[in-house]
C-alpha positions in Angstrom: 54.9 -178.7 -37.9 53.5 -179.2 -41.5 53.4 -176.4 -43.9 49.7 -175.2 -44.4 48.6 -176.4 -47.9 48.7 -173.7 -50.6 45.4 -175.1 -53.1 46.9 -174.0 -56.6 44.5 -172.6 -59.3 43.4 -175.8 -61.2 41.0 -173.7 -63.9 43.2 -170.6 -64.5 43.0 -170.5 -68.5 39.9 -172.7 -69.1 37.3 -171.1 -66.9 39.0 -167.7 -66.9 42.1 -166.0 -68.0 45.6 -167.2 -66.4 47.4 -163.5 -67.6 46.7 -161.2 -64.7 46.3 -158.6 -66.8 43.7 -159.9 -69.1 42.0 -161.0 -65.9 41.8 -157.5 -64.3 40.5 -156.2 -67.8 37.9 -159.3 -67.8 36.9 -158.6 -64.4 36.3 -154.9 -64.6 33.8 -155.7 -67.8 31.9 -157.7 -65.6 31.7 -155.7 -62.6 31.2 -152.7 -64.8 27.8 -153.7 -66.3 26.3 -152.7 -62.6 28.5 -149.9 -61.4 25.7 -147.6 -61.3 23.5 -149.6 -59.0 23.4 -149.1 -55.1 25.2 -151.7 -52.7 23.1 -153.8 -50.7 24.7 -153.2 -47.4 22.2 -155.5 -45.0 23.3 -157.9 -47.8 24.0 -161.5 -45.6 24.5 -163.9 -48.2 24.0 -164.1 -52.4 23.7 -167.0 -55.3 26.2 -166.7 -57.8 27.0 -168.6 -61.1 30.2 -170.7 -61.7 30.4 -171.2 -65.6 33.4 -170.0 -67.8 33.2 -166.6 -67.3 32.5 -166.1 -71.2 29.2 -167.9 -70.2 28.6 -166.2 -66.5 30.4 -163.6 -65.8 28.2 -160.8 -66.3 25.8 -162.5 -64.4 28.3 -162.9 -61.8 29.5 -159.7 -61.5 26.5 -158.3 -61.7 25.9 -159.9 -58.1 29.7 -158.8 -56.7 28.9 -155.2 -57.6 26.3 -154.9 -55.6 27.9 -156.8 -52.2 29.5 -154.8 -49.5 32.8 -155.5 -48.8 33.4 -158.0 -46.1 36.9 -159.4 -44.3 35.4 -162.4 -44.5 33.5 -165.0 -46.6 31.8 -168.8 -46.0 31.7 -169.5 -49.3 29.6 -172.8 -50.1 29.9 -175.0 -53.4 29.0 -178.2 -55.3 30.6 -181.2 -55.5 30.9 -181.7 -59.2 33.9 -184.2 -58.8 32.6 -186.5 -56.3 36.0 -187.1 -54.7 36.2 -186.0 -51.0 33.9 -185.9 -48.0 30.2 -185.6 -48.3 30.7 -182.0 -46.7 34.4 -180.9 -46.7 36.2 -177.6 -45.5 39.5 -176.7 -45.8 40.6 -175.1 -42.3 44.0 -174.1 -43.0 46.4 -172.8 -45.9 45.6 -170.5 -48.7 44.4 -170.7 -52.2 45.8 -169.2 -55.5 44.7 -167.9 -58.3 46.6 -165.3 -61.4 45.6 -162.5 -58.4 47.3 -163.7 -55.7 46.7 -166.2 -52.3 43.9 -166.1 -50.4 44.6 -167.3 -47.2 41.7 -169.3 -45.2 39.9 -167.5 -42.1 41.3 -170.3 -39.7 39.3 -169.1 -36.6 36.2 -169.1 -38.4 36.6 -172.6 -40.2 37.3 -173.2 -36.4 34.4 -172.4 -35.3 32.3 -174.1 -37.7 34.5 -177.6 -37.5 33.5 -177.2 -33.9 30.0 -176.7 -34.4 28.6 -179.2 -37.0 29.8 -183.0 -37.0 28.9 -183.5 -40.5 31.8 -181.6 -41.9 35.1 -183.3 -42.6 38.3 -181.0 -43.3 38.9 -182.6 -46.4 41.7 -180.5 -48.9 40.8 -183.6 -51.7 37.3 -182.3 -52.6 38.6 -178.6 -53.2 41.6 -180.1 -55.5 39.8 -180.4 -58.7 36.5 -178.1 -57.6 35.7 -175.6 -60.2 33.2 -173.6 -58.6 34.4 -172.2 -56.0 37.6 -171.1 -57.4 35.9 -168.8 -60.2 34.5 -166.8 -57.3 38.5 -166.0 -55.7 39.1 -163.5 -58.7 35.7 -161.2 -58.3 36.6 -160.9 -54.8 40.3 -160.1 -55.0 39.4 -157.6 -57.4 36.7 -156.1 -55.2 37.7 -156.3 -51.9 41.1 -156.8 -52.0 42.2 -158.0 -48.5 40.1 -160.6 -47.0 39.8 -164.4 -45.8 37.5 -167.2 -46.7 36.2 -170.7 -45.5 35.6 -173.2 -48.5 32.7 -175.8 -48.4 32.1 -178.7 -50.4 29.1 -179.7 -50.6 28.1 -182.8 -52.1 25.1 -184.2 -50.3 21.2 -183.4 -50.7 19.7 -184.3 -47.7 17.3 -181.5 -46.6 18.0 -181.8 -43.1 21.8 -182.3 -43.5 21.5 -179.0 -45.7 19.6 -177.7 -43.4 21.7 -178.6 -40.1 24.5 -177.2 -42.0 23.0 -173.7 -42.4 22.9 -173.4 -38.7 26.2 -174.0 -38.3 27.2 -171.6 -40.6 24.7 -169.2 -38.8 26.4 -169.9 -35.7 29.7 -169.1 -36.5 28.7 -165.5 -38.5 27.0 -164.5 -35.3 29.7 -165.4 -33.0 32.2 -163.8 -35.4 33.8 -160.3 -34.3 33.3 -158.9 -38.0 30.4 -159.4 -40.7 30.8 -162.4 -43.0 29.0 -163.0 -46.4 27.7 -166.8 -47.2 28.5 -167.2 -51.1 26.4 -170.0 -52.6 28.2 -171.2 -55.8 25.6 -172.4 -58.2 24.6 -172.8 -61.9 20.5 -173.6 -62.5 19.0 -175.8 -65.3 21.4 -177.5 -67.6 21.5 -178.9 -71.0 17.8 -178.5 -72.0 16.0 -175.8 -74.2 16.6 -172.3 -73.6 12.9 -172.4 -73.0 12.4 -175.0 -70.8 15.3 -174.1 -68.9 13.6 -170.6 -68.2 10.6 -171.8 -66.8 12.6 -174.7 -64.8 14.8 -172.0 -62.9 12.0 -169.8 -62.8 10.1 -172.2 -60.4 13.6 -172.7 -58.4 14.3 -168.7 -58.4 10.7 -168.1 -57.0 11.3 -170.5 -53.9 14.5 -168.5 -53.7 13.1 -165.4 -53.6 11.0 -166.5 -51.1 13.0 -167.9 -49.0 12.0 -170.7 -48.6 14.8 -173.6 -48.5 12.5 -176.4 -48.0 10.1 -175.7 -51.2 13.5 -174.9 -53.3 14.9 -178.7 -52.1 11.3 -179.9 -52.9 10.7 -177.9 -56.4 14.2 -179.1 -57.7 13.4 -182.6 -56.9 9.8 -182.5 -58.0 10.4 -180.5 -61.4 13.6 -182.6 -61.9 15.5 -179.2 -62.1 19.2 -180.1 -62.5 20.3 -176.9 -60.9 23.7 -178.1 -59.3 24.0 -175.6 -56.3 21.0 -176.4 -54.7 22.5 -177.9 -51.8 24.9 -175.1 -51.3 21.8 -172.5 -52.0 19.4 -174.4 -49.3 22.4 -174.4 -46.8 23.0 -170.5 -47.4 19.3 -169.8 -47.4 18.7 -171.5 -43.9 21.5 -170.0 -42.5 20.3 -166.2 -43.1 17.5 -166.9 -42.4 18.2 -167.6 -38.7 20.3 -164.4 -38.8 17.3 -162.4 -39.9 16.9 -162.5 -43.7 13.9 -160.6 -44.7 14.2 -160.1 -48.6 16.1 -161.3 -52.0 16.7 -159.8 -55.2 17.1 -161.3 -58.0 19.6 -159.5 -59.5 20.2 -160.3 -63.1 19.5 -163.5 -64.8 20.9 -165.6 -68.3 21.4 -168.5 -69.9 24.5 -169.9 -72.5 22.5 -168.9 -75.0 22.8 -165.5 -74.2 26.5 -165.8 -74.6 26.5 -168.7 -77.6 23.3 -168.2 -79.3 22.9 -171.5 -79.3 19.2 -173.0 -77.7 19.3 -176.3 -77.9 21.5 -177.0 -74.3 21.7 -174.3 -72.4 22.7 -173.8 -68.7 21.0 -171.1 -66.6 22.9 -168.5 -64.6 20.7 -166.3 -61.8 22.4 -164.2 -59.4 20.3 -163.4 -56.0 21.5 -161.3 -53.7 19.5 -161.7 -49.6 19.3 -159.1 -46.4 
């Protein structure tokens, strides 16, 4: 019997700290920021940013504040590499971070493997992902013991997206505990600070409505290079079939905001849906 794969921390000490220590101090800066503010306990799923977390994680921790704790998370991301399946899970193993392993919820990534034909379980997609990795830390700080189900996804088919969501509704319903869906995504990048405010301002509306099909159609028509959008589409039609009736939009920034610079910036919402 093979050893389940252990995914190692590929971005430790470019997207955030490798020392544990000046991670924990990192993390408690960012998850400070909102410490005052109520958790959103109906709280089924959330958009969170994925930059260096010089650049997002205020934004970003903003949004794990406010979550309930959960023992388990379907946590969906882009496919910045390319390598890998279309839409790839990892069903077995653990991954690590300066924090610790995270093991993999097995009988959930089950479930879904089960349940939707489209995905492929597919380690080689995760190897070099950045963006779901940055997420690990907030939750090991916040919730401490849990287990997770990584998602590649690197296709932007509406229906595929949208076929997707269902499975993912399917196997939080059938699950014994609540689950969160985590949709890792950065908006507008590399224009004007300006431009990129209106641009994700037009993508945050449709998620705020929720309304997956006019944020895949808004993105496209606007030309709004907001990376996540399959992962956000996929997480918004799945809570919506569990009964999503609101979003907040939590806090929202650019680079700028962080580099003062206004020429390129990237835009960072974090939404959080019950």
């Amino acid at each position: 019997m093979s050893t389940p794969p252990i995914r190692p921390a590929v971005v430790a000490g470019r997207f955030y700290p490798a020392q544990p220590e000046v991670l924990k101090r990192d993390l408690e800066n960012y998850l400070g920021g909102a410490a005052g503010e109520q958790k959103i306990e109906g709280a089924l799923g959330c958009v969170v940013p994925h930059a260096g977390f010089v650049y997002s994680g205020h934004v970003a921790g903003a949004v794990y504040q406010r979550l309930p704790a959960r023992s388990s998370y379907i946590i969906l991301c882009p496919n910045h590499t390319g390598q890998g399946a279309p839409l790839a899970m990892m069903s077995s193993g653990a991954w690590q971070t300066p924090l610790g392993e995270v093991p993999i919820d097995q009988s959930l990534a089950a479930v879904m493997g089960n349940s939707c034909h489209l995905l492929t379980d597919d380690a080689l997609a995760h190897s070099q992902e950045h963006s779901l990795e940055v997420q690990l830390p907030f939750l090991q700080h916040q919730v401490k013991d849990f287990r997770f189900v990584p998602v590649a996804v690197g296709v932007g088919n509406f229906a595929a997206l949208e076929f997707l969501g269902h499975c993912v509704a399917h196997a939080v319903e059938i699950a014994t505990k609540p689950v969160m869906i985590i949709a890792s995504s950065d908006m507008n990048h590399y224009e004007p600070d300006g431009i990129t405010r209106i641009k994700d301002r037009r993508a945050i509306e449709r998620i705020l409505a929720l309304d997956p099909q006019g944020l895949h159609d808004v993105v496209r028509k606007e030309k709004i290079s907001m990376c996540g959008y399959g992962p956000t589409i996929a997480m918004l039609a799945a809570v919506l079939e569990l009964g999503a009736k609101k979003a907040e939009l939590v806090k929202y920034a650019t680079s700028a905001d962080a580099s003062g610079d206004r020429g390129a910036v990237v835009g960072y919402a974090g939404i959080v849906i019950s």
